[in-house]
C-alpha positions, 0 to 999 in steps of 0.5 A: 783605933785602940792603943795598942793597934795604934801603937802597932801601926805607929811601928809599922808605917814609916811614911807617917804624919803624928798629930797632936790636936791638943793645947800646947800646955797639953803637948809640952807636958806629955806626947807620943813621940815624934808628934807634931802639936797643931792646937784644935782651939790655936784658931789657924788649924785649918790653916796648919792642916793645909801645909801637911802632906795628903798622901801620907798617913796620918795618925791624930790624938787629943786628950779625950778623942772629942777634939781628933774626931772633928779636926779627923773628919776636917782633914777627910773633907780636904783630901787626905787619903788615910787618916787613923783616930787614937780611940780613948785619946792621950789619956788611954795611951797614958794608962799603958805607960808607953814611952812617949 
């Protein structure tokens, strides 16, 4: 989904799960608010992805939407209702200059 659809559903979803799929130097230096980080190269994210709700919708990001897809199609393989892909990742959402 581009930013600003992305954005726009962020608003309008109240029962949502934001996660950020990059490093945790990455996450501490800059997030979309409310994020939870759970690393793609931490080596437990299968273990992480397992503790978070199924039901709820969930909107994930990396830095260059190559790390999201996978940890996204992992996510569908274990049950995961509705999980919605930033398409350009952080870097693009940056560019917008949005508050994070």
């Amino acid at each position: 989904m581009d930013c600003e659809h992305y954005k726009q559903q962020l608003e309008l979803n109240s029962d949502l799960i934001i996660v950020d799929v990059r490093t945790e130097k990455e996450y501490k230096k800059s997030h979309i608010k409310n994020a939870i980080n759970i690393s793609y190269f931490g080596g437990n994210i299968k273990k992480y992805i397992d503790t978070l709700d199924k039901n709820k919708t969930v909107f994930i990001y990396c830095q260059t939407q190559h790390r999201s897809p996978i940890t996204a199609k992992i996510m569908k393989k274990k049950g995961f209702k509705k999980v919605i892909d930033l398409k350009g990742g952080f870097v693009k959402w940056k560019v917008k200059d949005w508050d994070n």
